[in-house]
C-alpha positions as CSV (number, residue, x, y, z in Angstrom):
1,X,-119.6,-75.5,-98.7
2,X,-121.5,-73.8,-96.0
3,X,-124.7,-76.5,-96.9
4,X,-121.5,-79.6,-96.3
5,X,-120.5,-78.3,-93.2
6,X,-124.2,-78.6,-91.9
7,X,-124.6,-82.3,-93.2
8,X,-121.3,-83.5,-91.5
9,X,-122.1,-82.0,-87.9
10,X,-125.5,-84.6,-87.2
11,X,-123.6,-87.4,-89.0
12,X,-120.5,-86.8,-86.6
13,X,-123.4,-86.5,-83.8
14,X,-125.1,-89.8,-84.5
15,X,-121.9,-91.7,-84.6
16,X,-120.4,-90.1,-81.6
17,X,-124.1,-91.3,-80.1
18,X,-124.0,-94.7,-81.8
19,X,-120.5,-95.2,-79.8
20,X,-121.7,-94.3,-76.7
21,X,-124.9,-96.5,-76.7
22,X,-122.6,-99.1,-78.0
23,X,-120.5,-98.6,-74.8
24,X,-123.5,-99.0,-72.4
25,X,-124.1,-102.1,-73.7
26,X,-121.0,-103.9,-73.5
27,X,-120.7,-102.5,-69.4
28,X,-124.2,-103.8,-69.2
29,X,-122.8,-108.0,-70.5
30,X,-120.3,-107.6,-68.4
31,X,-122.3,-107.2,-65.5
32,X,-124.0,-110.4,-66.5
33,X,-121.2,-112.8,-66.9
34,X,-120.0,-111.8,-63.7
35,X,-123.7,-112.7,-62.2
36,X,-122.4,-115.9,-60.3
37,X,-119.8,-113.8,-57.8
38,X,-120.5,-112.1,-54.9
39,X,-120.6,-108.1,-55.0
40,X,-117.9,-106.3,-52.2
41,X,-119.6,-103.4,-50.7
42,X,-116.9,-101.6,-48.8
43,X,-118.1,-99.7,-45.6
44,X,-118.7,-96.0,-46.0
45,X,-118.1,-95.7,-42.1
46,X,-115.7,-97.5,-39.3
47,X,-118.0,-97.1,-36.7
48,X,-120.8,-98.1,-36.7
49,X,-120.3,-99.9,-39.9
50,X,-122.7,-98.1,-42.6
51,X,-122.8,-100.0,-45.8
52,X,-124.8,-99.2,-49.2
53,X,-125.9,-101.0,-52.4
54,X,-128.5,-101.3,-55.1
55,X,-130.0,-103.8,-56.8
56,X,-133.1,-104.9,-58.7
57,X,-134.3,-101.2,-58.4
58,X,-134.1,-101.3,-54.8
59,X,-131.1,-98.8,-52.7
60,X,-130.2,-100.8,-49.4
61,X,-128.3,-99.3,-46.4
62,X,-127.1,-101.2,-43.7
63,X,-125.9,-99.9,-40.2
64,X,-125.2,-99.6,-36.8
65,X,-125.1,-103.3,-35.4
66,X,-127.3,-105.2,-36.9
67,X,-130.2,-103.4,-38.4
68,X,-130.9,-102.8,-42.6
69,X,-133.2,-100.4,-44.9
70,X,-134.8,-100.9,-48.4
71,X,-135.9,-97.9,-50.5
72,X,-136.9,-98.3,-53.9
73,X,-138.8,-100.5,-56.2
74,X,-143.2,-100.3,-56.3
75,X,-143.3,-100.7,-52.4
76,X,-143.0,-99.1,-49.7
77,X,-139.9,-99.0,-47.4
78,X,-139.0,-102.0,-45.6
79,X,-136.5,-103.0,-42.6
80,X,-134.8,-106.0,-41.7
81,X,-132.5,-107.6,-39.1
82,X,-129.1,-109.4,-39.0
83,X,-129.5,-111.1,-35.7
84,X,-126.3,-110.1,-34.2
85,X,-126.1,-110.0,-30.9
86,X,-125.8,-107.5,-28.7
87,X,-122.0,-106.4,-29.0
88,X,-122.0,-107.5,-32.4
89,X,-120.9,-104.5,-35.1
90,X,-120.4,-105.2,-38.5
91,X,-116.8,-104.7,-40.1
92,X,-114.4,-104.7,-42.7
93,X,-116.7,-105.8,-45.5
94,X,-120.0,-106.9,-47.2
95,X,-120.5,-109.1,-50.4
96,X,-124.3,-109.3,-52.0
97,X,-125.7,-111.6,-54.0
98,X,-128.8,-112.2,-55.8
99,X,-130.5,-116.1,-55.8
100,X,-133.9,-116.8,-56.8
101,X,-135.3,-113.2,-56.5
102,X,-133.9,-113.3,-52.6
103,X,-130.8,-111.3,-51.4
104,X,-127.5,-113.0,-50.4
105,X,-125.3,-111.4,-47.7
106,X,-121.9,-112.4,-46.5
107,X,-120.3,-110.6,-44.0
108,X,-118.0,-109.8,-41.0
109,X,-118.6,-108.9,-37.6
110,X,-116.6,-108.1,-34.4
111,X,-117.7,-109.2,-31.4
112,X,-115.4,-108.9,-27.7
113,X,-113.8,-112.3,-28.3
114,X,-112.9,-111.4,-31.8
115,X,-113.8,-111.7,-35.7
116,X,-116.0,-114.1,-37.5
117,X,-118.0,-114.2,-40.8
118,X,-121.5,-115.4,-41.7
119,X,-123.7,-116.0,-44.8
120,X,-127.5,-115.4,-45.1
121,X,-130.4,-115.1,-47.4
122,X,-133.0,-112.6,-46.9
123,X,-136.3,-113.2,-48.3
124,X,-136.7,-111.0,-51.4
125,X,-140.1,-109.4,-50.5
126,X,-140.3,-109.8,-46.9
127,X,-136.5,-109.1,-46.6
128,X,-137.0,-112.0,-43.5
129,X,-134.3,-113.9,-42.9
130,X,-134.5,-117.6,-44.3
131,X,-131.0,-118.7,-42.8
132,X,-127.8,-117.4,-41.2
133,X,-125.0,-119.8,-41.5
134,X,-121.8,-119.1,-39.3
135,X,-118.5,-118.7,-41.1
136,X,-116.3,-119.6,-38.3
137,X,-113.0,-117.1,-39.8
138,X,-112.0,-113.7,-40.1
139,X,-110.5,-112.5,-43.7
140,X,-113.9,-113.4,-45.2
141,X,-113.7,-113.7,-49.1
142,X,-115.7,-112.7,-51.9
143,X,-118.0,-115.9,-52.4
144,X,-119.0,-117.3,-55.6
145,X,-122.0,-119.1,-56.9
146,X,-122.6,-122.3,-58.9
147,X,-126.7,-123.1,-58.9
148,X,-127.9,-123.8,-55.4
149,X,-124.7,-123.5,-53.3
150,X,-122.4,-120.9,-52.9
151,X,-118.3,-121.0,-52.6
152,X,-117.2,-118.9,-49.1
153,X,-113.9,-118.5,-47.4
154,X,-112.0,-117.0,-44.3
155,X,-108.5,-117.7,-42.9
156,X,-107.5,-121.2,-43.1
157,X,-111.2,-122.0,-43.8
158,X,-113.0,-123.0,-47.2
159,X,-116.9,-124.4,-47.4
160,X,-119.4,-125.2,-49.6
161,X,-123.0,-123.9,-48.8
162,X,-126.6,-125.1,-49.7
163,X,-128.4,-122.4,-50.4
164,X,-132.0,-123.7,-50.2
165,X,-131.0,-125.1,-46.4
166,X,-127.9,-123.0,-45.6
167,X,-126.1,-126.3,-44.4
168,X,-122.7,-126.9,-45.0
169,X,-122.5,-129.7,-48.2
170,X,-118.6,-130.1,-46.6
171,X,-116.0,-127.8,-45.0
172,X,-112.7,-127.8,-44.2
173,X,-111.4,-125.7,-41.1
174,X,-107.4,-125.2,-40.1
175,X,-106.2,-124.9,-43.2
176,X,-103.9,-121.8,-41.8
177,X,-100.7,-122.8,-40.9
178,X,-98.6,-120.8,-38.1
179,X,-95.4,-122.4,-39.2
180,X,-95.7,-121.5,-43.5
181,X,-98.8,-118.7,-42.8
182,X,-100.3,-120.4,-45.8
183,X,-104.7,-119.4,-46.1
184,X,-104.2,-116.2,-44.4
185,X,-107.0,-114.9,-47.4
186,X,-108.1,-116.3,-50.5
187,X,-109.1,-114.8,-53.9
188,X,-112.9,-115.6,-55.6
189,X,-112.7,-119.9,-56.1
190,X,-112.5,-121.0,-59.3
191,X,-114.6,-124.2,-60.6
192,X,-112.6,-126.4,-63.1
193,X,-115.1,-128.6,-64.5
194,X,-116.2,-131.2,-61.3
195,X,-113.0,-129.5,-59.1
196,X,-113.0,-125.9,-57.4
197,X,-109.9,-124.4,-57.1
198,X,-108.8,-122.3,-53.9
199,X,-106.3,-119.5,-54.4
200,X,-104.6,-118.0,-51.4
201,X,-104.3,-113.9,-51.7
202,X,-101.1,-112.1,-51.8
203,X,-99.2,-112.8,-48.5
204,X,-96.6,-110.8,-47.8
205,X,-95.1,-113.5,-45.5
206,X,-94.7,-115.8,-48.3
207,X,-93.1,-115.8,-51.6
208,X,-95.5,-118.4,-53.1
209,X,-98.7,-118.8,-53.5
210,X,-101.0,-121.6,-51.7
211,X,-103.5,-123.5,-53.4
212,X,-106.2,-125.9,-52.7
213,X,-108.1,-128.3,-55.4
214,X,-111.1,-130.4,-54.0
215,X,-114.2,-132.4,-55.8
216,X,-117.2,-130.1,-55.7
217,X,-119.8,-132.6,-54.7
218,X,-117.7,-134.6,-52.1
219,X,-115.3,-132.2,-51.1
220,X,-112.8,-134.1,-50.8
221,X,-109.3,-132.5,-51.3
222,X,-107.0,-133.3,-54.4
223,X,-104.1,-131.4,-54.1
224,X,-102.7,-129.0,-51.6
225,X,-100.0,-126.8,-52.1
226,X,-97.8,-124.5,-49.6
């Protein structure tokens, strides 16, 4: 009995351990499938904004106005720049991506005249910035991606954005309504074959739900709903 007892304990140890592993794994493909959306970083600080994320191997920290680190990796520590201005400081939130080895940001910023977003792509060695492209809203969404252009949002604002130029393919601005509040914030877009589909968030001034259909490549809008 004693010589059972001392079988059943490694058995019971390697399933326990075949579990786990098996565990890792399925955390690890669902980070995959969910490789065309942007990442939210929420800020660690109010002010100055101070936000943190890791990718690739590499830790980055961004904060005070416009300034970023990168740690990590086989190199040494490098810095880069947001090119906000001068009373710029970065709020709210930051979403990441990763697009052809480079690093996608999309972001919020406060300035004395009030909130906008932008979307850039930092070089992925140099960490230089290729493009900033304005995104002229506050309540900036979580973007997604579809090959070489990205989804991104804002309040009464949706656009579609090359990612090799950072030029708007189309846009459409006003969408917020002060009569219905309809666009105050939208959830992640969702492509339906040659349509992307544009969900308003939960609004508290409304009971239903806004949406938005338009034709990816023309951007032309199919359907609106308030």
């Amino acid at each position: 009995m004693k010589k059972d007892k001392f079988i059943f304990v490694p058995i019971l140890f390697l399933l326990l351990t075949s579990f786990s592993s098996g565990q890792q794994t399925i955390s690890s493909s669902s980070t995959t499938q969910n490789s065309n959306t942007f990442i939210e970083i929420k800020s660690k600080t109010e002010y100055p904004a101070s936000f943190e994320f890791s990718t690739s191997g590499y830790k980055y920290i961004i904060n005070d106005s416009r300034r970023g680190k990168r740690t990590g990796g086989n190199s040494s520590a490098r810095t880069f720049n947001l090119r906000l201005s001068k009373d710029e400081i970065l709020e709210r939130v930051i979403f990441y991506a990763q697009y052809q080895k480079d690093v996608l940001l999309i972001g919020e910023s406060y300035v004395n005249d009030g909130s906008g977003g932008f979307i850039t792509r930092l070089d992925g060695q140099t960490l230089k910035m290729k493009w900033k492209r304005s995104i002229p809203a506050f309540n900036v969404g979580q973007g997604l991606l579809d090959k070489n252009y990205a989804y991104v949002t804002g309040i009464g604002f949706v656009g579609k954005v090359n990612l090799n130029s950072g030029i708007y393919v189309w846009r459409h601005d006003n969408l917020y309504g002060e009569n219905d509040s309809a666009f105050n914030s939208f959830e992640l877009p969702e492509l339906k074959g040659n349509t992307v589909l544009f969900r308003e968030s939960e609004n508290y001034l409304r009971q239903k739900v806004a949406t938005l259909k338009i034709y990816t490549r023309s951007g032309r809008i199919i359907k609106i709903n308030r």
